[in-house]
C-alpha positions as CSV (number, residue, x, y, z in Angstrom):
1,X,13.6,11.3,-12.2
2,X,10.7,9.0,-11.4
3,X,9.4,6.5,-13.9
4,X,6.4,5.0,-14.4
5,X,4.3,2.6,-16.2
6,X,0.9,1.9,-17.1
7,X,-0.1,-1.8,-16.0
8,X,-4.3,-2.8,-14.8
9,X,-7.0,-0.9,-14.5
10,X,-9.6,0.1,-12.0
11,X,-12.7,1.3,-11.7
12,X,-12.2,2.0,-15.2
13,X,-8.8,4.2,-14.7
14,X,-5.5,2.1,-16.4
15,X,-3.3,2.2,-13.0
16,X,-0.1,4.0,-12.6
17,X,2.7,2.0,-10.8
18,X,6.2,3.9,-9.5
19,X,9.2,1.9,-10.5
20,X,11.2,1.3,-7.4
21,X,13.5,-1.3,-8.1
22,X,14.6,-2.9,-12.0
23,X,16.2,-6.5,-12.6
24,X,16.7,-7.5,-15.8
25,X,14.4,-10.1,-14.5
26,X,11.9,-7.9,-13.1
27,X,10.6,-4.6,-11.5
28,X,9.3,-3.9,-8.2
29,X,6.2,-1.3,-8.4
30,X,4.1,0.5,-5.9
31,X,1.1,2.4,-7.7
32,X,1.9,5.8,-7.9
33,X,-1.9,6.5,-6.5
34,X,-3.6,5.6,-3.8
35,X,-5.9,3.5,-5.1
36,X,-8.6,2.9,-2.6
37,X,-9.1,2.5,1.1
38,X,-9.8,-0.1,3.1
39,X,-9.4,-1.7,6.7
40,X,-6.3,-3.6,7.6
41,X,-9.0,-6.3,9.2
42,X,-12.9,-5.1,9.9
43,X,-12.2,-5.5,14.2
44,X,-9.8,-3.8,16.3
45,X,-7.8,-7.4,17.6
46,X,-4.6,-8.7,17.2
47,X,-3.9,-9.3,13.8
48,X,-1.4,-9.5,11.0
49,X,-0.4,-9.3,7.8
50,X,-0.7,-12.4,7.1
51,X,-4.5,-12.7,8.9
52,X,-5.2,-9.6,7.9
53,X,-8.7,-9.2,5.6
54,X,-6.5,-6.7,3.1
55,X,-4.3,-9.0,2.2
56,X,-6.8,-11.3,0.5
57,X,-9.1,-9.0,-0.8
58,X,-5.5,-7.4,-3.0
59,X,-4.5,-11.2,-3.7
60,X,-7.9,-12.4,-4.8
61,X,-10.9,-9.6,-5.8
62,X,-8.4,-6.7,-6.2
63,X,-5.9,-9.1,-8.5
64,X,-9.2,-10.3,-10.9
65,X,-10.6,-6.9,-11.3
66,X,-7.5,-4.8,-12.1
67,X,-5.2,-7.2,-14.4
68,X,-6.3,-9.3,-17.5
69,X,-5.3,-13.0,-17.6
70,X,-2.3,-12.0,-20.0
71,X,-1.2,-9.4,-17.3
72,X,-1.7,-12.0,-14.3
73,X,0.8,-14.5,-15.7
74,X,3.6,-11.6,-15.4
75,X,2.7,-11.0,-11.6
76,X,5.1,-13.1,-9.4
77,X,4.7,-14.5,-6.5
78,X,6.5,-13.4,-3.9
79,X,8.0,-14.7,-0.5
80,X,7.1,-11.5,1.4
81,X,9.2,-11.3,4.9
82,X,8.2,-8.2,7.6
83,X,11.3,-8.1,9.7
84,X,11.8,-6.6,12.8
85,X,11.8,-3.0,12.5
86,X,14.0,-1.6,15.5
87,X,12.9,2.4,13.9
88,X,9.4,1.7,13.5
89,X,9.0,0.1,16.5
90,X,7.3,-3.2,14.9
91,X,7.9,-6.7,15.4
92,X,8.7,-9.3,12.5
93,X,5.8,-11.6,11.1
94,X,5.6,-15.0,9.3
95,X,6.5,-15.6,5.5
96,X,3.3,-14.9,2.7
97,X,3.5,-15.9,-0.8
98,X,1.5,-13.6,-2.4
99,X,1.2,-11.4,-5.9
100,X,0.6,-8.1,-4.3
101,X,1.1,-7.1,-0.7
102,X,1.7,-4.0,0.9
103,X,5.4,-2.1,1.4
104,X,6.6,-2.5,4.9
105,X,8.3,-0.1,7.0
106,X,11.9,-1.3,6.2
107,X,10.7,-1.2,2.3
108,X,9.7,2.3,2.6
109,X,13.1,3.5,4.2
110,X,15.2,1.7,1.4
111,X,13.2,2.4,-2.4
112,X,11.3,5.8,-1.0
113,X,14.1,7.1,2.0
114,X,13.3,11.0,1.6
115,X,8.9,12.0,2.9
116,X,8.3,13.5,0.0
117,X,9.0,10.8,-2.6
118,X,6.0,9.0,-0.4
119,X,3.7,11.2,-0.6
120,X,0.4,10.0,-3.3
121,X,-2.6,11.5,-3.8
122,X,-5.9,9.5,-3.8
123,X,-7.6,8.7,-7.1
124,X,-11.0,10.6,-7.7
125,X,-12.9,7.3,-7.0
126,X,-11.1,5.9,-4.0
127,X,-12.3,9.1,-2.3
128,X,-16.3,9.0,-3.5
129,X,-16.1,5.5,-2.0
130,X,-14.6,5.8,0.7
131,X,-15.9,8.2,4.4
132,X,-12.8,8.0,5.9
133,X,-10.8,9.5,2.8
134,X,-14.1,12.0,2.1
135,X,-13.3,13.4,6.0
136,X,-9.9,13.5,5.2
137,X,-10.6,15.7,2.5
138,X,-12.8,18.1,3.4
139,X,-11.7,18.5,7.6
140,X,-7.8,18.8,7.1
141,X,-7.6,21.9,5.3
142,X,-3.7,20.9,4.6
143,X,-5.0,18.6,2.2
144,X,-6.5,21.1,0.0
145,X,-2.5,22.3,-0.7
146,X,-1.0,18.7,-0.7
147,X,-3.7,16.4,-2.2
148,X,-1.9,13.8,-1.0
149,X,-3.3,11.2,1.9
150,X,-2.4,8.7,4.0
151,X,-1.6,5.2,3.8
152,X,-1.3,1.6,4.8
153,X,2.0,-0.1,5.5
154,X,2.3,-4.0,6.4
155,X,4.6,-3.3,9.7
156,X,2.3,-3.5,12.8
157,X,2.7,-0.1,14.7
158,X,3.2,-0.1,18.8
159,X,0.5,-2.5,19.9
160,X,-0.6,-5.9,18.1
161,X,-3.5,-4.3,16.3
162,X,-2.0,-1.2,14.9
163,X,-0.4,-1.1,11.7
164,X,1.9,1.7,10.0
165,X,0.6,4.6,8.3
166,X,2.1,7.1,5.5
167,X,1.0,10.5,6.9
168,X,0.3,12.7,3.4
169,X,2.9,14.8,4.0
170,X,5.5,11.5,3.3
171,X,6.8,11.4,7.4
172,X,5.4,7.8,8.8
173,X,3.5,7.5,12.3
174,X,5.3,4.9,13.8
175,X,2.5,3.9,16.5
176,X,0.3,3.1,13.5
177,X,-3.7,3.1,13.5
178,X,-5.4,0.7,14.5
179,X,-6.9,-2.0,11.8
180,X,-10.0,-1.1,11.8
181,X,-9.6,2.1,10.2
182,X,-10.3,3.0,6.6
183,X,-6.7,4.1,5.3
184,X,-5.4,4.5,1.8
185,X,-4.1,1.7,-0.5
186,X,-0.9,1.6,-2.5
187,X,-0.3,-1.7,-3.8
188,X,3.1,-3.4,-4.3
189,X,4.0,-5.8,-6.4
190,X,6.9,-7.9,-8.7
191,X,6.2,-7.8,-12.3
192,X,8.1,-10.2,-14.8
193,X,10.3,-8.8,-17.7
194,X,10.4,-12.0,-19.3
């Protein structure tokens, strides 16, 4: 059975975060919603997770909106790795320290293996703010039935400016899209038991 806490809020919602993984030290969460949408980077170039223009807005605006002080002391900082994903078809990146990053490909396959424990639906607001999510919506008439969209992973796809997307039906589309597109967000993160 799937648990869940209640840690943040945003845009006025307390967030919901999956528990994928428990320490006694600590437990890896993904929010169970996908929380708003954004662009991997705002130009369709090489880029990475590292570079990318995501990874600063979670670790800087994202991380001061959603979590009071008390809550950002129990947010670790992580040394996240991408390996090489021979599956996905993705190449390995660089080392980030960072408090909330995005689940890679190799991630996904160990703490959600089966599509439909992947699947999330998008919060009322990430939708009202964002086009891309509003034509998601409203042209795929499968989404009606699912409610459930796509979104981001941190593994590039098959060419230096693609990254991996969640399709909303929990399968992955290993040549990614490319970083300028609006896609869902699920944040990931390491929150201290202590």
């Amino acid at each position: 059975m799937e648990q869940t806490i209640k840690f943040g809020s945003y845009a006025g919602v307390p967030v919901e975060w999956k528990i994928l993984h428990r320490t006694q030290e600590k437990l890896l969460l993904l929010s169970r919603y996908i929380l708003d949408a954004k662009r991997m980077f705002p130009d369709c170039i090489y880029t990475s997770w590292e570079r990318s223009t995501l990874r600063k807005w979670l670790n800087q605006e994202f991380f001061q909106e959603v979590f009071s002080p008390e809550e950002q002391k129990r947010i670790l900082v992580t040394d996240v790795f991408t390996p090489d994903c021979r599956d996905f078809g993705s190449y390995g990146e660089n080392h980030t320290d960072d408090k909330l990053f995005l689940l890679s490909a190799e991630e996904l396959g160990c703490y959600l293996p089966k599509p439909e424990s992947r699947t999330a639906p998008a919060e009322p607001h990430a939708v009202a703010y964002s086009q891309d999510l509003q034509d998601f919506v409203n042209l795929l008439p499968f989404y009606q039935e699912r409610k459930n969209c796509w979104w981001w992973l941190r593994s590039t796809g098959d060419e230096p400016n693609n990254f991996g997307v969640v399709w909303s039906d929990g399968s992955v589309f290993a040549l990614g899209h490319y970083a300028n597109y609006e896609r869902g967000i699920r944040p990931a993160m390491y929150l201290s038991l202590k």
